[in-house]
C-alpha positions in Angstrom: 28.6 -46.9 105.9 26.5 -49.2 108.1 26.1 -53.3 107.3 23.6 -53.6 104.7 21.1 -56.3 105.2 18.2 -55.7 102.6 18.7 -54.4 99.2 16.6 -50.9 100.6 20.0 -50.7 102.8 21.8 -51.4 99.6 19.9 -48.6 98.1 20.5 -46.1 100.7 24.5 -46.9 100.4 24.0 -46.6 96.6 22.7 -43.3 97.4 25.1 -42.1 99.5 28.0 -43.7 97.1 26.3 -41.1 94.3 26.8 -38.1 97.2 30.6 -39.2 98.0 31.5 -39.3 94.4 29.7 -35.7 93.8 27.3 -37.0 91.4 24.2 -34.9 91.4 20.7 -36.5 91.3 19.0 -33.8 89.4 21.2 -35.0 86.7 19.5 -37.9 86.3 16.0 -36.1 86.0 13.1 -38.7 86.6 15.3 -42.0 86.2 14.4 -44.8 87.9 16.5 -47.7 89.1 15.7 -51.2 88.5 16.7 -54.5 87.7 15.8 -55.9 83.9 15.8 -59.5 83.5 15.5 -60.4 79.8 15.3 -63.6 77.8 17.8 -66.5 77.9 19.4 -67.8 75.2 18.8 -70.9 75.9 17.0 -72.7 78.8 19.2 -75.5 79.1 23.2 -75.0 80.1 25.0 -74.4 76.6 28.6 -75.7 77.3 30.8 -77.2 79.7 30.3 -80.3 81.9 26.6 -79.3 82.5 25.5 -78.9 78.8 21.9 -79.7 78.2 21.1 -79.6 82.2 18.5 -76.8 82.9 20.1 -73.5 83.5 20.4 -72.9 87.9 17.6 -70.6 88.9 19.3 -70.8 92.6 22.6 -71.0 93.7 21.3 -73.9 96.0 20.9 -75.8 92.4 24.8 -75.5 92.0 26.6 -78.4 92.7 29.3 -77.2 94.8 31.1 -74.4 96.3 34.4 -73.7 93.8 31.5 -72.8 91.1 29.3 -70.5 93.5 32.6 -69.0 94.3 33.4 -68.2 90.7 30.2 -67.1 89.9 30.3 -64.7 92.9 34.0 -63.3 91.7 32.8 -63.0 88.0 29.4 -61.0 89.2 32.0 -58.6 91.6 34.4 -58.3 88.9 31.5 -57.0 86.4 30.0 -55.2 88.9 33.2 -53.0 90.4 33.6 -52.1 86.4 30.2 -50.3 86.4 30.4 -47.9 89.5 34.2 -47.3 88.4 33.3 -45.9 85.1 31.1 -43.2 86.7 33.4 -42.3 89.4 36.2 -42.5 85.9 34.2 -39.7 83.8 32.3 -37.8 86.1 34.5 -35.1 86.1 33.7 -34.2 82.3 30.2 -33.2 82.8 30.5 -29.6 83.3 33.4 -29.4 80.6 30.8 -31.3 77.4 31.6 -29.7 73.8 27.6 -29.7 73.4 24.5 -30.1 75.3 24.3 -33.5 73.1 27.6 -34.8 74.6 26.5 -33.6 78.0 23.5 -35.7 77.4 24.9 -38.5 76.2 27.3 -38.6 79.0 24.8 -38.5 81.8 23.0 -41.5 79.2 25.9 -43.4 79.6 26.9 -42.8 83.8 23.2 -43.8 84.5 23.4 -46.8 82.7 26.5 -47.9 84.5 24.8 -47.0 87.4 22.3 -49.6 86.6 24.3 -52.0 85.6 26.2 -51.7 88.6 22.6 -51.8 90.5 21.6 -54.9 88.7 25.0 -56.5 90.1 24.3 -55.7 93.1 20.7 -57.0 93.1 22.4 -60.3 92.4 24.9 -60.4 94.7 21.9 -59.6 97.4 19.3 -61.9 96.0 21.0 -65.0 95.6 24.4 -64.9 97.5 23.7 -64.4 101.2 26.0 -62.7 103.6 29.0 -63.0 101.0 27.2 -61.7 98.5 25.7 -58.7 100.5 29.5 -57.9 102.0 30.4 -57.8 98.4 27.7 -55.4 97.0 28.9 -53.3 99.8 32.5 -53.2 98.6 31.6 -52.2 95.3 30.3 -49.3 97.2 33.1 -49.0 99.3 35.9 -49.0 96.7 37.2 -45.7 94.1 38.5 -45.3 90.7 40.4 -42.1 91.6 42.1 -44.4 95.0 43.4 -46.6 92.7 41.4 -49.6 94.5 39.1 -50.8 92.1 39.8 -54.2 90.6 41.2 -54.0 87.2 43.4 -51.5 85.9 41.8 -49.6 83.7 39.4 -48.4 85.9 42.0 -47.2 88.2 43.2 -45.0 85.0 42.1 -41.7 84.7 39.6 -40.1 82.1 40.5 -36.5 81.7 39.3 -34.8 78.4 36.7 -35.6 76.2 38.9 -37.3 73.9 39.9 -40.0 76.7 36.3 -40.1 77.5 35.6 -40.9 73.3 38.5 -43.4 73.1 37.3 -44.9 76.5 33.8 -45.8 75.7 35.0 -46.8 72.0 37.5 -49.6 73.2 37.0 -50.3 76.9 33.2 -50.2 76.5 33.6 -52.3 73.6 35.1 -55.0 75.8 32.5 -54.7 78.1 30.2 -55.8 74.8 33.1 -58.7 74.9 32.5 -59.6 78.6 28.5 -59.5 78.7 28.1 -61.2 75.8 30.4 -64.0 77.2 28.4 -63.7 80.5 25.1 -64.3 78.4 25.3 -67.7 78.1 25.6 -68.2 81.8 24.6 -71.1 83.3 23.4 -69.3 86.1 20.1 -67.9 84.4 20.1 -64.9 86.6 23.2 -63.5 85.6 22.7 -64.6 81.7 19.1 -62.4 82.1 21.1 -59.7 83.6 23.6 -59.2 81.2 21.3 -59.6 78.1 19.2 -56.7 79.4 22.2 -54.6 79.9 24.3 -55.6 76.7 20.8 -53.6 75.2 21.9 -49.9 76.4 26.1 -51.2 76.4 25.6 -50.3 72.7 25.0 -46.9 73.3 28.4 -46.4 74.8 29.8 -47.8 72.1 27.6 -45.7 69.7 28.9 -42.8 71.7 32.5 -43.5 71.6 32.7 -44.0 67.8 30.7 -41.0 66.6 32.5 -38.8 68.7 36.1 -40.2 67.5 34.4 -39.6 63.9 33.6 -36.2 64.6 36.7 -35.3 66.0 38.4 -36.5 63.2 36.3 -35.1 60.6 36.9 -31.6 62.7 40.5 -32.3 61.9 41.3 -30.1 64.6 43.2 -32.5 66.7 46.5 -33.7 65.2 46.3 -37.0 64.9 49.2 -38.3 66.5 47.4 -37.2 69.8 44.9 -39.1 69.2 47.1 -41.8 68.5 48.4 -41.6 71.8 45.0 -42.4 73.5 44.4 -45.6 71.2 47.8 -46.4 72.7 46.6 -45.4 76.2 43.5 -47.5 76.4 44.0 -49.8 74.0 46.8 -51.8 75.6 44.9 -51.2 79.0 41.9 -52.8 77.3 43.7 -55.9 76.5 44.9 -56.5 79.5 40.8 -56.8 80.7 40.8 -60.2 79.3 42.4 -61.5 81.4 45.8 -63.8 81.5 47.4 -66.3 78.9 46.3 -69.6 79.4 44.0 -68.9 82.2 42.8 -71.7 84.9 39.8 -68.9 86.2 38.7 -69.2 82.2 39.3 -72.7 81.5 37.2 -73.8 85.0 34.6 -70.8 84.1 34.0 -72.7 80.6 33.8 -76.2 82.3 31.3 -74.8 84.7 28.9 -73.1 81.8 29.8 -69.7 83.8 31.1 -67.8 80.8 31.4 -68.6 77.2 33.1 -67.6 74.1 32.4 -64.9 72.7 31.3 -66.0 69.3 29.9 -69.5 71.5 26.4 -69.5 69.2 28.6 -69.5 65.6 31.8 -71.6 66.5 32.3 -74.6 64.3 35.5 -76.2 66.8 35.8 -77.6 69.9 36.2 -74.9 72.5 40.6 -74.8 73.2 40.0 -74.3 76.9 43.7 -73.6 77.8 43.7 -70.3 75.4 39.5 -69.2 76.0 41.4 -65.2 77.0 43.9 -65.4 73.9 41.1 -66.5 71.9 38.7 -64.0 72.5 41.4 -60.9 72.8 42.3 -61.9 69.6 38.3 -61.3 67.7 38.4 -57.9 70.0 41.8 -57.0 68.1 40.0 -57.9 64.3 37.0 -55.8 65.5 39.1 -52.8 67.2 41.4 -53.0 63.8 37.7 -53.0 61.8 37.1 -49.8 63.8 40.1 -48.1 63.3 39.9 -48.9 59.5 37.2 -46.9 59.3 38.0 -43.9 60.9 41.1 -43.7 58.6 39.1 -42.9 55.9 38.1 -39.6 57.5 42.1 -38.4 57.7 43.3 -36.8 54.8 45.8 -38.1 52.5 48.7 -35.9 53.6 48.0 -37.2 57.5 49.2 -40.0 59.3 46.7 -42.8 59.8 45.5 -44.1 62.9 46.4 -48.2 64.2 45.4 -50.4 66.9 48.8 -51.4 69.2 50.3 -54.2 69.0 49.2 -57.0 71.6 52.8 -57.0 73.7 52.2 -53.1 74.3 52.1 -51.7 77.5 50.8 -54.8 78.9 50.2 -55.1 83.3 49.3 -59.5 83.1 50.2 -62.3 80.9 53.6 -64.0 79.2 54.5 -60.1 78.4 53.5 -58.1 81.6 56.0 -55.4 82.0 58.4 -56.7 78.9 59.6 -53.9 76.7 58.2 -53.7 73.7 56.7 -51.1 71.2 53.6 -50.0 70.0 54.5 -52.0 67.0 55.5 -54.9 68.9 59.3 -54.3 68.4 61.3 -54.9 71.3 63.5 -52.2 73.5 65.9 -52.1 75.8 64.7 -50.6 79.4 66.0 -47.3 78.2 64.7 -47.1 75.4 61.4 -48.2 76.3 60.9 -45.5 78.8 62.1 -42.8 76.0 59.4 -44.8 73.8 56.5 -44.5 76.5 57.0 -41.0 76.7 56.7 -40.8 73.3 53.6 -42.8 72.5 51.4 -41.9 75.5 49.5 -38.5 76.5 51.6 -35.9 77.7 50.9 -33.1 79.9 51.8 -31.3 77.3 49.4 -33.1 75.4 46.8 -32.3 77.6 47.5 -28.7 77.4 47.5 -28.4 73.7 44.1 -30.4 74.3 42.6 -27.9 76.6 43.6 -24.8 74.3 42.1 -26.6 71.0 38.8 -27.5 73.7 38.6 -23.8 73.9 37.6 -23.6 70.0 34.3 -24.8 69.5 34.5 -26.3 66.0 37.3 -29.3 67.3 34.5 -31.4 67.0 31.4 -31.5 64.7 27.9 -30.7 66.0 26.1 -34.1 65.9 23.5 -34.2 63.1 
């Protein structure tokens, strides 16, 4: 790739980013790319040292350089998320258990394509040479490398149930992130992120009716489908970042990034446990979730739960401790017996494929 210098070279790498991959354009039918800038929340900066300035239209409005630089990191970060999770799932288009799943798939990789684009369009807008480097290593990098930025979009999405449990729980805390991001005291980004948060619910949508009809198939035992709550799940907690997180704590002080529920707290933002805090409301709203798709599983079947918190975890006070999915702790040994028992198997994925093969494993959508 050459050195991009306008947002038409941008475009150009973006298209041939779509060719490396193997994405086909036809796919996308008459789409068209473009950036959506919807309404703040408020004009005036919401939290933080800032509160009740007007919101930066400019990154020449902010007042010095360690809060441009952590705006530019949390606009990558967000960014590297979007083209990963097309380059994650493309793989599942020509294997779809319906032409409504196909549909809904090629829904959902065109909207992180945008989302993605509308990243990028910042980082080229308002960011100068950094920023145009950047939107070109968000170009550069590949989920299937195992370079992008946060682990579980390094993680492959193989079936369609991974691809149901993925956009039930990891795009649900992309819900978590943008909605944090929407109080930005960079107007820009909050107007970005609004305007996306619109079609995120889609992917959610997507991931929850196709666990539903799955399970209401009853076709997959459910203990496999444990083991992809288990899979992404833990991955998905890990996206929120470390205990007691300085990047968080500074991002709050700045206005950057709020709570999550920042509009309809009652306390004094803690600013030394923001990531605990919020990991913690996606862990009630994943349990919710869950919850509810028990109610599909017959009596005589085991019911589905959410992992416990020191799972599996990559960052934080537990990264690489042993514990289980119900938060017991193992020795070495016999966590290693443990992961091969909670996690998908190859053998897993075989049974998978020769269920797939039926075509009543999961219900027609109505």
């Amino acid at each position: 790739m050459g050195k991009i210098i306008t947002f038409d070279d941008w475009i150009d790498h973006f298209q041939e980013w779509r060719k490396d991959i193997g994405y086909d354009p036809s796919l996308l039918g008459d789409y068209k790319f473009e950036t959506k800038l919807d309404e703040l929340h408020h004009s005036e900066i919401e939290f933080g040292d800032f509160k009740g300035q007007h919101k930066w239209e400019r990154v020449e409005q902010i007042p010095n350089q360690s809060i441009r630089d952590g705006l530019l990191n949390l606009i990558v970060y967000q960014g590297d998320t979007e083209f990963a999770s097309v380059e994650q799932q493309k793989n599942l288009l020509d294997t779809a258990p319906t032409d409504y799943d196909r549909q809904a798939l090629i829904r959902v990789n065109r909207e992180e394509m945008r989302h993605g684009w509308q990243m990028c369009y910042l980082l080229m807008t308002y960011f100068g040479d950094s920023g145009k480097l950047e939107a070109q290593k968000l170009l550069e990098r590949r989920a299937f490398k195992g370079n992008r930025l946060l682990g579980s979009f390094n993680a492959p999405v193989n079936n369609w149930l991974d691809f149901f449990t993925y956009t039930q729980f990891i795009d649900r805390d992309g819900k978590f992130q943008l909605t944090m991001l929407s109080h930005s005291s960079f107007a820009p980004l909050a107007q970005s992120v609004t305007a996306m948060l619109k079609e995120e619910f889609f992917h959610m949508f997507t991931g929850n009716t196709g666990l539903t009809r799955i399970i209401r198939a009853g076709k997959v035992p459910t203990p496999i489908i444990q083991k992809y709550f288990n899979k992404w799940l833990s991955t998905a907690y890990d996206l929120f970042g470390t205990d007691h997180s300085s990047s968080a704590h500074w991002a709050y002080v700045w206005g950057l990034k709020g709570r999550y529920d920042e509009h309809e707290a009652k306390d004094q933002a803690d600013k030394s446990r923001l990531n605990d805090l919020a990991r913690n409301l996606y862990l009630d709203e994943c349990q919710k979730l869950v919850e509810a798709l028990n109610q599909y599983i017959p009596a005589d079947r085991p019911r589905l739960f959410v992992p416990d918190l020191k799972f599996n975890r990559s960052i934080g006070e537990v990264a690489g401790k042993t514990y289980s999915v119900k938060g017991e702790p193992l020795s070495a040994e016999e966590y290693q017996k443990h992961l091969a028992q909670v996690l998908p198997t190859p053998e897993d994925e075989r049974l998978l494929d020769a269920i797939f093969k039926e075509k009543d494993w999961v219900l027609q959508m109505n």
